[in-house]
N, C-alpha and C positions, 0 to 999 in steps of 0.2 A: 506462173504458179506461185502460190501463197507455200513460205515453207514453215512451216509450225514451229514453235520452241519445242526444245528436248531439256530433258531435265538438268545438263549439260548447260542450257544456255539461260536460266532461272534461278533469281536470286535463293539462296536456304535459308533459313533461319535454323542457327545452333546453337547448341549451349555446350559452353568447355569449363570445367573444371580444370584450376591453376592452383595451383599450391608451391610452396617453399619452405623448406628446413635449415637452410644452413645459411651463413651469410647475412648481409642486409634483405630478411625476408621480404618486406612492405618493399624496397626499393628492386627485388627480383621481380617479384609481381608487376611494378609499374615497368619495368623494363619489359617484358613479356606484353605488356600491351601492347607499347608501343612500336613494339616488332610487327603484332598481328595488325596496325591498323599499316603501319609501311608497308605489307603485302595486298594492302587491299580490301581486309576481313572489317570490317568496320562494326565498332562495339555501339550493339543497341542501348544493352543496361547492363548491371553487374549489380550484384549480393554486395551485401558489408562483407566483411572479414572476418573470419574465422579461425579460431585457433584446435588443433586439436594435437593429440598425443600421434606419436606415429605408432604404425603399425608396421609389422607383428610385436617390434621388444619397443614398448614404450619407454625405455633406456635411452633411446634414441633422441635428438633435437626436436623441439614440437615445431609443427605444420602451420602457415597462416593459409588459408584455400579464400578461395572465392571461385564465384558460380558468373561466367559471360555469358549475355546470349549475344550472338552474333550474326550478321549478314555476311555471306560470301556467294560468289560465283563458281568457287572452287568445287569440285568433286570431290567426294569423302578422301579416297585415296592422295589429290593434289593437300588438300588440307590437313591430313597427318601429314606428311612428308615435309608442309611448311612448318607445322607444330613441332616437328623433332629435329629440324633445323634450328630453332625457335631456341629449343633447350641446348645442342650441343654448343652455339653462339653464345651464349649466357652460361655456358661452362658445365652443364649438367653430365656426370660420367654415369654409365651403364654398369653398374654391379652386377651384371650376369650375361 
């Protein structure tokens, strides 16, 4: 019996949104890469870099973001779980 792929066992293509405010933003970003490509996530392409105001009090440090798309095998749920590994590893704390 032939056993069919499940969506489980099929490459995704996704696109994550990364950003950084505080610190060496450009080198949070490149660290954050290269987290996701050590898990496996392998980066197709990526946006330039963008800078924006933060939100809600633009008082706040401004934002550099970039846009990945990316390949994984992971499942939505494995892939946040690496993603927020991702941030607490590179020091990112939860204000709420």
């Amino acid at each position: 019996m032939i056993k069919l792929d499940t969506s489980e066992n099929r490459a995704k293509l996704i696109y994550l949104g990364i950003g950084s405010n505080l610190g060496n933003r450009k080198n949070n970003i490149d660290k954050a890469k290269f987290k996701l490509s050590e898990n496996n996530i392998l980066i197709l392409r990526e946006s330039n870099i963008y800078e924006t105001f933060s939100w809600p009090n633009k008082k706040n440090p401004k934002f550099l973001n970039i846009v990945l798309k990316v390949k994984t095998f992971l499942s939505p749920s494995k892939l946040l779980k690496v993603c927020k590994e991702i941030e607490k590893n590179l020091g990112r704390k939860k204000n709420c």
